[in-house]
DOLUMBA-610720 format. One record per residue: x, y, z of N, C-alpha, C in turn; residue in three letters. Coordinates in steps of 0.2 Angstrom, whole numbers, plus 5000, padded with zeros to 4 digits. Layout:
REM residues N
XYZXYZXYZALA ...
This chain:
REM residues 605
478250584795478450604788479150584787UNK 479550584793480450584790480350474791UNK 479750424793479850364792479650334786UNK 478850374782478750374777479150414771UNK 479550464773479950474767480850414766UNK 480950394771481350334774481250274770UNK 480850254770480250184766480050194761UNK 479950264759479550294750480150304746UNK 480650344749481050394744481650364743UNK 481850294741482250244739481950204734UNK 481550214730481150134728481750114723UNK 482350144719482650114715483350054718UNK 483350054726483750034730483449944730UNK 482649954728482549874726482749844721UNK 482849874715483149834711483949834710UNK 484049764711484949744711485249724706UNK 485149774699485549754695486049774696UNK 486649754694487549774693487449824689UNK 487449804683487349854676487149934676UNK 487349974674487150044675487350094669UNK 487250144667487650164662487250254662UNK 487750304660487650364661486950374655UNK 486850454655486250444651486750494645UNK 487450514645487750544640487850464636UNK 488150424641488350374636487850314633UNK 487350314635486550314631486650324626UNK 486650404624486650454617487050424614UNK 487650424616488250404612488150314611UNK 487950294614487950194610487250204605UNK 486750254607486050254601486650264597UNK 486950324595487150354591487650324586UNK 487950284590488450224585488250164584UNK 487450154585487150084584487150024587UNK 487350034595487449974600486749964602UNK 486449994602485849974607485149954603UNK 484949874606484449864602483749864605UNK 483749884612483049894614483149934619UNK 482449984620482650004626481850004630UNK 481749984638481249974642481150034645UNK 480550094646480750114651480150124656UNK 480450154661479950124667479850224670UNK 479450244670479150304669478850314678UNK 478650264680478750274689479450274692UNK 479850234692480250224694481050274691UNK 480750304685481150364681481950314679UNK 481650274678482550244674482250184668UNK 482750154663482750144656483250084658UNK 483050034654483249954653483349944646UNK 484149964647484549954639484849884637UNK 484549874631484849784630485249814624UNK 485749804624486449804618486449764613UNK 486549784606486549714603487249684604UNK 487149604602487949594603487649544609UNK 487349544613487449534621487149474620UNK 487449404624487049354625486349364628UNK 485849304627485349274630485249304639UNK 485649274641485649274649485849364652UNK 486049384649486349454649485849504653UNK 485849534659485549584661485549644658UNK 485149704655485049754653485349794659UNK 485649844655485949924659485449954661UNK 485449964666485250024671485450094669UNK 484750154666484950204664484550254669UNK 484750314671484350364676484050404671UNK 483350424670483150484668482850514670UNK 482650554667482550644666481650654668UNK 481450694672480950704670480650704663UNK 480950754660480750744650481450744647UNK 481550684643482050664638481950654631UNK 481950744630482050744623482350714618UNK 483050744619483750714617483450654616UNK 483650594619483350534619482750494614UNK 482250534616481750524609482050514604UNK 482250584600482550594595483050544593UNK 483350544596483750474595483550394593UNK 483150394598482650334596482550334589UNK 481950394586481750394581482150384574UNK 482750424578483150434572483650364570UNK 483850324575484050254573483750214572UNK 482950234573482650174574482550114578UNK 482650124585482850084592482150054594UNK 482150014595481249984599481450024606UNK 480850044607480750084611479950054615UNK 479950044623479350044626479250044633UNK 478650064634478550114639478150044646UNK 478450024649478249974653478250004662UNK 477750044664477750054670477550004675UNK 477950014679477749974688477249974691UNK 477049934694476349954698476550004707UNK 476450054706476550084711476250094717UNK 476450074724476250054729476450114735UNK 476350174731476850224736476350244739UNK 475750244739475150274741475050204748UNK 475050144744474850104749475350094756UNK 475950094755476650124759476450174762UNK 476350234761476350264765475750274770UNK 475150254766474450244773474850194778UNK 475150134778475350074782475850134787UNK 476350154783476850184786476350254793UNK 475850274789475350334793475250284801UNK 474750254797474650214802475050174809UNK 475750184806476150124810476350184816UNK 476550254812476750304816476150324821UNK 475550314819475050324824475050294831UNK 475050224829474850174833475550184838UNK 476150194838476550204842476650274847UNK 476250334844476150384847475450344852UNK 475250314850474450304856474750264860UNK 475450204859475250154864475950194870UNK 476250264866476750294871476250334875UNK 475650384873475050414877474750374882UNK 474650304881474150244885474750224892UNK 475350224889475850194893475950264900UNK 475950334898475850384903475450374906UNK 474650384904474050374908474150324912UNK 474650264911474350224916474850234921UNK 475550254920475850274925475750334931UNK 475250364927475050414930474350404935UNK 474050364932473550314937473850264942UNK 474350244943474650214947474950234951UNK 475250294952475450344955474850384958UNK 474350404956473650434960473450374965UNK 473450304961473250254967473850234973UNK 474450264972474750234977474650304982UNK 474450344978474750434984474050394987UNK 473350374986472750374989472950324995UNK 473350254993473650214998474150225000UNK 474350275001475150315007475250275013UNK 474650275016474450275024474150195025UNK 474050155019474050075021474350045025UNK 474449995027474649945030474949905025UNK 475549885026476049845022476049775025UNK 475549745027475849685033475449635030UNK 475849585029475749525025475249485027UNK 474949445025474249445026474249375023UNK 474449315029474149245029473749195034UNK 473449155029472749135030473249075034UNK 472549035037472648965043473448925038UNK 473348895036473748825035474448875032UNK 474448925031474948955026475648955030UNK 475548975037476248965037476448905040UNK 476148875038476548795037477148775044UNK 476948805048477548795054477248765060UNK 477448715063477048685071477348685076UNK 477148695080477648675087478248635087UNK 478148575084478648515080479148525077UNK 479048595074479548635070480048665073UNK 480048675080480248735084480548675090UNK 481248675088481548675095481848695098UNK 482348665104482948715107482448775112UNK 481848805113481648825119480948805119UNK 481048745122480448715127479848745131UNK 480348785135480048835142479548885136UNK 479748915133479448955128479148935125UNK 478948895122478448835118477848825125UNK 478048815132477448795134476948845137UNK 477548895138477048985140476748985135UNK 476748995131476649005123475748955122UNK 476048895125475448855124474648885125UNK 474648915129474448935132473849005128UNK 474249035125474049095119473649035115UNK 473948995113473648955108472948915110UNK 473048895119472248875119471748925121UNK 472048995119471649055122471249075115UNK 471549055110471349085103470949025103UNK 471048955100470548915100470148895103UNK 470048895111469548895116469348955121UNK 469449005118469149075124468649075130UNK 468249025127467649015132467748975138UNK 468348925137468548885143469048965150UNK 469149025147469349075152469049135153UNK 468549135147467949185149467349165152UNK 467249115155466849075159467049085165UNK 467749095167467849125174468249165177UNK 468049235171468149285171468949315169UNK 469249245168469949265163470049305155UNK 470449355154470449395150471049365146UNK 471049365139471449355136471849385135UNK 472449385135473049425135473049475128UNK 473149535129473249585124473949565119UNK 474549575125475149575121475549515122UNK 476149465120476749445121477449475118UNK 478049495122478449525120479049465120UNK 479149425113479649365113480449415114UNK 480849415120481249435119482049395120UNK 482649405115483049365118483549375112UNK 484349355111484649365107484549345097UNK 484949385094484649375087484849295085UNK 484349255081484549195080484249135084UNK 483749175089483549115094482949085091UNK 482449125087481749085083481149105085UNK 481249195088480749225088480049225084UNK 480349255076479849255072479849165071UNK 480149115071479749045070479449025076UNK 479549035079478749025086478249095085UNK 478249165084477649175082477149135076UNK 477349095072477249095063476849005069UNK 477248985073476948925075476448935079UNK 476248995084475849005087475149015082UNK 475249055077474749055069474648965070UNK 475248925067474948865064474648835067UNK 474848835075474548785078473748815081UNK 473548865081473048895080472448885076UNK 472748905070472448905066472048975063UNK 472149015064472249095065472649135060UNK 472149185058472449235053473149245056UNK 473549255051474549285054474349335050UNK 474449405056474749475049475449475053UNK 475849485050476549495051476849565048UNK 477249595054477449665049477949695054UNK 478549735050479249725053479049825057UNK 479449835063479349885065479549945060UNK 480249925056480349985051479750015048UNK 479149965045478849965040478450035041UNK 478250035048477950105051478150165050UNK 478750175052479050245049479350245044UNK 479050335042479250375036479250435038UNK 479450455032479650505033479350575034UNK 478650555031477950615032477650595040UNK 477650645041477350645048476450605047UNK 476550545051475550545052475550465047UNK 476050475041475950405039476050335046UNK 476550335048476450275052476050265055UNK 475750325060475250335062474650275060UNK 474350315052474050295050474050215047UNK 474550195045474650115042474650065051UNK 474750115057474450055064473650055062UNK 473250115060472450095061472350055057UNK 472750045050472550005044472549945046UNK 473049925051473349865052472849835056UNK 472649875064472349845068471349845064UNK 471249885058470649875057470349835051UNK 471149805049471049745046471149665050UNK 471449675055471549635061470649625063UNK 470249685066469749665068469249645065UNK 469449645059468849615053469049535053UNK 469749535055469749445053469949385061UNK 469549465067469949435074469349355074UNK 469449285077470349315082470849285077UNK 471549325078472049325072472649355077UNK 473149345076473849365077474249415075UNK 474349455077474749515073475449545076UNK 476049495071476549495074476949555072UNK 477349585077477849635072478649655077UNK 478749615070479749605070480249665072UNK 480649645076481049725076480649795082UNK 480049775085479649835088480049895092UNK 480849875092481149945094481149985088UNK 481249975083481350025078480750075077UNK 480050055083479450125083479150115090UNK 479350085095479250085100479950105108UNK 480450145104480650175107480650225113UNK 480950255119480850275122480750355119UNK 480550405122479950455117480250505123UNK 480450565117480650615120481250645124UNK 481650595126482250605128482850595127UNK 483350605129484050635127484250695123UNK 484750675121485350725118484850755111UNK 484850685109484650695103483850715102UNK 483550735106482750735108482150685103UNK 481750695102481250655098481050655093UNK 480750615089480750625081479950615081UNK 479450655078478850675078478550595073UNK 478850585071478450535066478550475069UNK 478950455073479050375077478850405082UNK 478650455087478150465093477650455092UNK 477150495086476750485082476250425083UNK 476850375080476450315078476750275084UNK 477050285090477150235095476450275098UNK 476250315099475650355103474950315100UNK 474850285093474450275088474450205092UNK 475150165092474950105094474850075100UNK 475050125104474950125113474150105114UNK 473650175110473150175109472550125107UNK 473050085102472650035098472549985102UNK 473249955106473149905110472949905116UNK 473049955119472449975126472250045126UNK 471750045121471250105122470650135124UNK 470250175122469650175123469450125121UNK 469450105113469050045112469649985110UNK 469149925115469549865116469549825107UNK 470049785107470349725100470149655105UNK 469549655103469549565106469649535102UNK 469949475103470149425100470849435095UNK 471149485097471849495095472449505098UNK 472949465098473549465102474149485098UNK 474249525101474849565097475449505102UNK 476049505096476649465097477049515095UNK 477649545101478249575097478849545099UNK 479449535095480049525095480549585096UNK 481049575101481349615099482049585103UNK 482649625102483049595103483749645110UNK 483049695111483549785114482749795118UNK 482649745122482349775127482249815132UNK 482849835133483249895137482949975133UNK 482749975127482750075124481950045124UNK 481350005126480750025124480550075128UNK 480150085127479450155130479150095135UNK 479250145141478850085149478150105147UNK 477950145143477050145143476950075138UNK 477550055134477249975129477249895133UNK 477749925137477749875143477249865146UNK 477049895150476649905154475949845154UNK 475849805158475249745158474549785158UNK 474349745151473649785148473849795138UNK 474549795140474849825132475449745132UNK 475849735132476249675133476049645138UNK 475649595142475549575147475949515149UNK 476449495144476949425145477349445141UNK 477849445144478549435142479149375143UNK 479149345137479549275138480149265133UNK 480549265137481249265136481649205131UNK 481749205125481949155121482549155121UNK 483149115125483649115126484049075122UNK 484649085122485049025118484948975122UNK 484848895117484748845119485348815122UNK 484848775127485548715131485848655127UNK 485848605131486148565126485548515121UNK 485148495128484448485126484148515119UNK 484048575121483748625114484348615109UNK 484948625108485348615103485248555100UNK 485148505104485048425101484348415097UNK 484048435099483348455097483348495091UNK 483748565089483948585084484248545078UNK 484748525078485148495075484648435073UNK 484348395080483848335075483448375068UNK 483048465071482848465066483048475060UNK 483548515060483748515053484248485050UNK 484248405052484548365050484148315046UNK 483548325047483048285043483148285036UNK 483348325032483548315023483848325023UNK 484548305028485248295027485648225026UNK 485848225021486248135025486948145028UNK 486948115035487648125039487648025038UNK 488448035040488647995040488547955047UNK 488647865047488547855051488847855058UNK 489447905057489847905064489947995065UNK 489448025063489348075064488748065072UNK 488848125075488448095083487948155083UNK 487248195083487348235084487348265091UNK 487348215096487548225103488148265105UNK 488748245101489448265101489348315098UNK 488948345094489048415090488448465095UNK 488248445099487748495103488248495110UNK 488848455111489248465115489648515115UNK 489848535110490248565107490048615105UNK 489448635105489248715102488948735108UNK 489048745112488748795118488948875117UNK 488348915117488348965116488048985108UNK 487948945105487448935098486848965098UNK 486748985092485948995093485648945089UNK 485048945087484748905081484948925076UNK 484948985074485249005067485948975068UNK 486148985071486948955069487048895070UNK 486548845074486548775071486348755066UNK 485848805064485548775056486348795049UNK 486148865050487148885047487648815048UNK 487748785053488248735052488248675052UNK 487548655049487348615046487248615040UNK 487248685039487248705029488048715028UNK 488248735033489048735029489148665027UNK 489148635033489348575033489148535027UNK 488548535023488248485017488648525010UNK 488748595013489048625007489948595005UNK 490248595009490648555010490848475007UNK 490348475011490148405008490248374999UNK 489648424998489448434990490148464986UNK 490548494991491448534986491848464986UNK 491748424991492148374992492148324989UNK 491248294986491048264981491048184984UNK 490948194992490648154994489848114996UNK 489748084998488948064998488648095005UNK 488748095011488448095015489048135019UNK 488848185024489148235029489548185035UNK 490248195034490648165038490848195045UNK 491148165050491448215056491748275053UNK 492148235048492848315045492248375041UNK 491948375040491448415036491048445041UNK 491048415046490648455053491248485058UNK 491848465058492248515063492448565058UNK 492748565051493048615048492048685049UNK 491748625048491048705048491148715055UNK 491048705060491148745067491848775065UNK 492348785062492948805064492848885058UNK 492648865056492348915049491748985051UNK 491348945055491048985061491149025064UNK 491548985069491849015075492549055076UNK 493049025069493649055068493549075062UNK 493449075056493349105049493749055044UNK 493849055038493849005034494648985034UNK 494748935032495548915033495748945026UNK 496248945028496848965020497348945020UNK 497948935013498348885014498748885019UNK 498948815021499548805027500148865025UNK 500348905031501148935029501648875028UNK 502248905023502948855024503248855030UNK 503548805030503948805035504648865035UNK 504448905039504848945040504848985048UNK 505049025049505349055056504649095057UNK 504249105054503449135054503249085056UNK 503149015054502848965055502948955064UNK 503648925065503748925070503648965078UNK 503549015075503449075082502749045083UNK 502049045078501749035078501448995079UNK 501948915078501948875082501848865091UNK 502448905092502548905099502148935103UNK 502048985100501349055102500748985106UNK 500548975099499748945101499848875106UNK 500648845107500648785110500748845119UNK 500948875120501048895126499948925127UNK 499748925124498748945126498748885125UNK 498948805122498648765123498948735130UNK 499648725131499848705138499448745143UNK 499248785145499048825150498348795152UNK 497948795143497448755146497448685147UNK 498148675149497948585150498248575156UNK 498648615159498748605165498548645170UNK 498148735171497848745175497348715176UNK 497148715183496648655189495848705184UNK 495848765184495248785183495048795176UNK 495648785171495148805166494848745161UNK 494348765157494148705152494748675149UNK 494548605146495148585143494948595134UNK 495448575133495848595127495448535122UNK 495048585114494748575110495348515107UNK 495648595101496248565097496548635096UNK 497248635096497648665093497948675085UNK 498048725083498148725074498548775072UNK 498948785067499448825065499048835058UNK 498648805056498148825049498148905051UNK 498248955045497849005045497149025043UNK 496949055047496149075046495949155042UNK 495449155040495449225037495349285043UNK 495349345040495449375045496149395049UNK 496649385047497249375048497549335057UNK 497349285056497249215063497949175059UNK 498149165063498849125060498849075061UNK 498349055069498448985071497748995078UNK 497348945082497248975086497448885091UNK 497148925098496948845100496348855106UNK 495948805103495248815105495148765111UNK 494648795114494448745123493748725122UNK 493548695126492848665125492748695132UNK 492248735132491948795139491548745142UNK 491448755148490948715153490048745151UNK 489748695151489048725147488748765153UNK 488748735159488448755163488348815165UNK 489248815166489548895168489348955162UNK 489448935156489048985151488448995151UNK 487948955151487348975153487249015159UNK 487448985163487149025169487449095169UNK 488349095168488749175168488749155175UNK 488849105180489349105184489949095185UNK 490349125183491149145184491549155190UNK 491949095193492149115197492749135197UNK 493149175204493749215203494449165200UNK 494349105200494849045201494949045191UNK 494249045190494449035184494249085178UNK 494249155180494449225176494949215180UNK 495549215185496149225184496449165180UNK 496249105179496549025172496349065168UNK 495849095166495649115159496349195157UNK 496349215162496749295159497749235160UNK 497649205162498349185162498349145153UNK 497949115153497849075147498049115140UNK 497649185142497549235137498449265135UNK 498549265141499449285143499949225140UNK 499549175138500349105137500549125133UNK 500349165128500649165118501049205119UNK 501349245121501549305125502249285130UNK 501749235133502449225139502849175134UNK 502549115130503249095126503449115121UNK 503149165118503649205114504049255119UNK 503949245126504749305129504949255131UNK 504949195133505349125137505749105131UNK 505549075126505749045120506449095116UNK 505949175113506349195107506749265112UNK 506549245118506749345122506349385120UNK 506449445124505949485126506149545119UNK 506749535114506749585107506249545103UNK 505949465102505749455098504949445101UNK 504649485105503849465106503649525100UNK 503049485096502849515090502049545093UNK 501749555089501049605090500449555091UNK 500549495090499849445088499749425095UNK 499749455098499649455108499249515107UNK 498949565103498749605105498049595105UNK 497749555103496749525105496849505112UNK 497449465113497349425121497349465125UNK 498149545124497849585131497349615130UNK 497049645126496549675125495949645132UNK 496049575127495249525134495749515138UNK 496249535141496549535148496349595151UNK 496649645148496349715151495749715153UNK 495249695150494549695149494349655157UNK 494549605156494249545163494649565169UNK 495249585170495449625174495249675177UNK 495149745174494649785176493849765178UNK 493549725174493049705177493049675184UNK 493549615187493549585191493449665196UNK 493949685195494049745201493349805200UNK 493149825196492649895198492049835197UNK 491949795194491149765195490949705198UNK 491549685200491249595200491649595209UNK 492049665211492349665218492749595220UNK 492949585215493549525216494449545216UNK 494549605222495149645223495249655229UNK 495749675231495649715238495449755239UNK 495249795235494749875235494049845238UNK 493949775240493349765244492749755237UNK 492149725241491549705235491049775236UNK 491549815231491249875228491249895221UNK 490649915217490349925210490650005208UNK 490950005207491450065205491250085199UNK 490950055194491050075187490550025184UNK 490250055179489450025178489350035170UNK 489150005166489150035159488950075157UNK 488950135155488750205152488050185150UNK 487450235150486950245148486950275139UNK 486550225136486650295128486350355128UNK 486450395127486150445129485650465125UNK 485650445120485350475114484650425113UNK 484550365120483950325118483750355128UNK 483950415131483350445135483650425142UNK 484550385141484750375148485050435150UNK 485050515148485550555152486250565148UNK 486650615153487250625151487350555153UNK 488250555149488650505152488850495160UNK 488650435165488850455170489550475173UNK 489450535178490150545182490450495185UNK 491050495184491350435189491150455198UNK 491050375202490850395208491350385213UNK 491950415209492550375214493150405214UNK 493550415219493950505217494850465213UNK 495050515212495650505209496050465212UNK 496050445219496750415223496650325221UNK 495550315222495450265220495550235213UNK 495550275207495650275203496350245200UNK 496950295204497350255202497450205209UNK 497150155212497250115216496950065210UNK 496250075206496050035202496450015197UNK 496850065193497450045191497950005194UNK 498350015196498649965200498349905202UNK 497849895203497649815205497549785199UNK 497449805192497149795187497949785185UNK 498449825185499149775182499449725188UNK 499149725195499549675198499249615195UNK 498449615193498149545191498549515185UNK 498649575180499049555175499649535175UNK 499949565178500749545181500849485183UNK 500349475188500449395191500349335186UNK 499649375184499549305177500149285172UNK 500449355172500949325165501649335169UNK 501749325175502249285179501949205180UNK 501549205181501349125181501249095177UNK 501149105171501249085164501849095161UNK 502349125163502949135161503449065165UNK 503149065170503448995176503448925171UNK 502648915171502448875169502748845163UNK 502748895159503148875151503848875152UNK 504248895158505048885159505148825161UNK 504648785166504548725167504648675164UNK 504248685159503948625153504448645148UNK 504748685147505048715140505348645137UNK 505748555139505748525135504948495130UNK 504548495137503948485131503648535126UNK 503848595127503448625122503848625115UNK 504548605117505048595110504748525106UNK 504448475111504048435107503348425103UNK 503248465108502448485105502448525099UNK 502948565098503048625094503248605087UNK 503548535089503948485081503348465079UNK 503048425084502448365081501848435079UNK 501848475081501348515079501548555072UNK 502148565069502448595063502448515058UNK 502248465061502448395057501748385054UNK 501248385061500348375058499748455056UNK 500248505058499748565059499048545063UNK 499048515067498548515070498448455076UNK 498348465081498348425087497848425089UNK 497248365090496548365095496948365103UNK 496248375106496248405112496648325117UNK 496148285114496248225119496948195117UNK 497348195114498048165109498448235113UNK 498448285113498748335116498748315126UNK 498548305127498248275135498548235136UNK 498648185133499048125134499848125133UNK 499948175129500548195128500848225133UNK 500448255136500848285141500848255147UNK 500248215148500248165154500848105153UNK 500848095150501748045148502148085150UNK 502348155146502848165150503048185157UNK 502448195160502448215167502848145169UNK 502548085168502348035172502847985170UNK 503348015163503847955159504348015160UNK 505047985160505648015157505748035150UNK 505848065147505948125142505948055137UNK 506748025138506547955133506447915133UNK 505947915136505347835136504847885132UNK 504847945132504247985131504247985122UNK 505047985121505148005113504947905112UNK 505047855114505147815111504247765109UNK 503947815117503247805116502947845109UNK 503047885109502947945101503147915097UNK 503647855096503847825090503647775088UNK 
């Protein structure tokens, strides 16, 4: 009603005449003889006055009338005025059916729009308890063995799955049972979920994939429920692969600690246990989990029958690094004196993910730079962007600059002349984000990183090393001006010092384990444990923890009082180029060893 009276009860706002005139001053021009015709429109209730006088072209006055206009008559009659009565064709009736109808049709499609929201919500509460697990057929995940480098050893355990699914009958012919579960375990970034997705491809095999969170909620018995959905659409499409990501997140250990249990992830770890070794057997399905904390799972998922292999996907060696980088180097263009031998040397400790990362930084780069193809400089600054955080602009040359000159060249001398530690990357007085002023980077032994054989010779080069930025800011500016930015080094000083002594038994207190990592307690390890070692060892522990530190930053303080005229050189040339490679730093100092001071400056010139 309030749209059709909106639309109806303006009809005179269509006509745009200017012209207008009172219906007093009507009377008054009939009555003095101006007016030589008048029109009126009896729907529309107003009167089109022509004036005598008026040219041709001239628009009639717009007059408003009366329901009944006596006066007016009379007037007419009595001047004698042409007078006539010319109504509009009136469409108010048809306006307002359209208008009926228009208010209709928008009430029905706000009704229809409810019902169906309300239908789709009855159909999601009857799927509460579904399965959310993505559901791809043979060719779909597109991923093959070829695809998947950097762990080999895991690739060929692995194999193994794959001739089980596609040849069963070559190990059930003599009486071998195909494994229930694999549990891919190993740091995040290794390419857990891209070796399950290849174990599908190269199969050929249903892939359902589904993340451990996906299970629990918040109502008790749904998780539960979304494992039977999951394994009873598994059995319809066996044999198929049913991988799920993250499996600590509901296969955690049940029932114990501090914080005790939570019904709804017991629940559905009990639902799963059951599924995979139950009363009734899942032939031709192999469960794959990833995870990356296999220290909190429940020993009843472990257990052979329910995960029967467990295979360790570790960061790759130099091999697997090289083998990554070829992979995802294939739609990149590098330049041709890019090596990716030299860049898999130089990344030890990488995962896959962070080789792929730093070959995307790197093209990114590239593309800022508006070069054609990825050059060495595009590949060190991405490792240094990685590994140290983004560069920002150079400081000025100022009294800031140079402490932090001196700081980073006494961590770089240290690493060039002690016997055990790696040598020397590059040093930089570039700031990094993160508030890094400068750093100076070592190329680590691969070996020794992989394996975590660390000898005592070289955790005390490393805790000295930690020490040099420190020792030359007390040798150089005195002991009033050492600043705070040594505070990350003793940190990892303290840190490997204490270790050496309570874990690793590299002290005089003899090769005894004194101190052990704390158990969480909240994932079922117990109160925090009591120390097992009385007061007097305690502080003997201390004490051999500040001899080791003492000693290192007396023999770092040696060393740089030694050298102190090289490091006045180094600390110019480093203020001059902000950056010194490892191998040009080495040579620098072997000259001066081996040349007098000015044969040293004259070779520098």
């Amino acid at each position: 009603m309030i749209a059709q009276g909106i639309l109806l009860g303006t009809p005179a706002l269509a006509d745009n005449t200017p012209k207008s005139l009172e219906y007093s001053e009507l009377l008054q021009k009939i009555e003095a003889g101006e007016v030589e015709r008048i029109e009126e429109d009896p729907a529309r209730q107003i009167a089109k006055v022509t004036l005598k006088g008026g040219e041709d072209g001239d628009s009639p006055y717009v007059v408003r009338l009366f329901d009944r206009n006596p006066e007016l008559l009379q007037a007419v009659r009595t001047q004698n005025v042409g007078y006539e009565v010319t109504p509009t064709a009136d469409n108010s009736a048809a306006m307002g059916l359209i208008v009926n109808l228009l208010v209709i049709f928008v009430v029905l499609a706000f009704l229809l729009m409810i019902l169906r929201r309300s239908t789709q919500a009855s159909g999601q509460a009857m799927n509460f308890g579904k399965s959310r697990a993505k559901f791809q057929m043979e060719a779909k995940t597109g991923i093959l063995f070829d695809d998947v480098a950097g762990i080999q050893e895991a690739k060929e355990e692995l194999q193994e799955v794959v001739t089980f699914l596609k040849q069963p009958e070559r190990f059930t012919a003599i009486g071998a049972k195909i494994p229930k579960g694999v549990l891919l375990v190993g740091p995040p970034g290794t390419g857990k979920t891209l070796l399950a997705k290849a174990i599908a491809g190269e199969a050929g095999v249903p892939f359902f994939s589904i993340s451990g969170s996906e299970f629990v909620e918040m109502f008790v018995g749904v998780g539960a429920s979304r494992v039977r959905d999951l394994f009873r659409k598994a059995k319809e499409n066996s044999p198929c692969i049913v991988f799920i990501d993250e499996i600590d997140a509901v296969g955690r250990q049940r029932g114990a600690g501090i914080g005790g249990g939570n019904d709804e992830r017991e629940q559905t770890l009990n639902q799963l246990l059951t599924e995979m070794d139950g009363f009734e057997g899942n032939t031709g399905i192999i469960i794959i989990a990833a995870t990356n904390r296999p220290d909190v799972l429940d020993t009843a998922l472990l257990r052979p029958g329910r995960f029967d292999r467990q295979v360790i996907v570790d960061l790759p060696s130099y091999n697997g690094r090289l083998g990554i980088l070829q992979v995802h180097a294939r739609n990149k263009k590098l330049d041709e004196d890019v090596s990716l031998e030299a860049i898999a040397r130089r990344t030890p400790g990488f995962s896959g993910a962070d080789l792929a990362n730093l070959l995307n930084e790197a093209a990114i780069l590239t593309a800022r730079r508006r070069k054609e193809a990825i050059s060495l400089g595009e590949i060190d600054d991405a490792v240094d962007r990685i590994t140290i955080g983004l560069s920002l602009a150079p400081l000025l040359d100022s009294k800031k600059k140079r402490l932090i000159a001196y700081h980073e060249i006494g961590h770089a001398l240290l690493m060039t002349v002690l016997e055990n530690s790696d040598p020397l990357n590059k040093v930089t007085i570039i700031p990094r984000s993160g508030g890094v002023g400068g750093f100076a980077q070592q190329m680590f032994n691969e070996e020794m990183v992989d394996s975590g054989l660390y000898t005592r010779a070289w955790l005390i080069d490393q805790i000295t090393i930690a020490l040099g930025g420190r020792a030359s800011e007390d040798v150089i500016f005195g002991d009033s001006e050492i600043t705070v930015g040594a505070s990350n080094d003793i940190q990892r000083v303290t840190n490997l010092a204490r270790e050496m002594v309570t874990r690793y038994g590299m002290s005089d207190l003899g090769p005894l384990s004194l101190e052990s990592p704390n158990g969480e307690v909240f994932l079922g390890r117990g109160w925090p444990a009591q120390s097992e070692y009385s007061e007097k060892v305690a502080t003997q522990i201390d004490q051999k923890v500040r001899e080791i530190a003492f000693d290192c930053y007396n023999r770092a303080c040696q060393i740089i009082q030694e050298n102190r005229g090289l490091i006045d050189q180094l600390v110019d040339l480093l203020l001059e180029r902000e950056t010194i490679e490892g191998d040009e730093f080495r040579r620098l100092v072997s000259e001066y060893t081996t040349l007098p001071e000015k044969q040293l400056t004259q070779t520098r010139g």
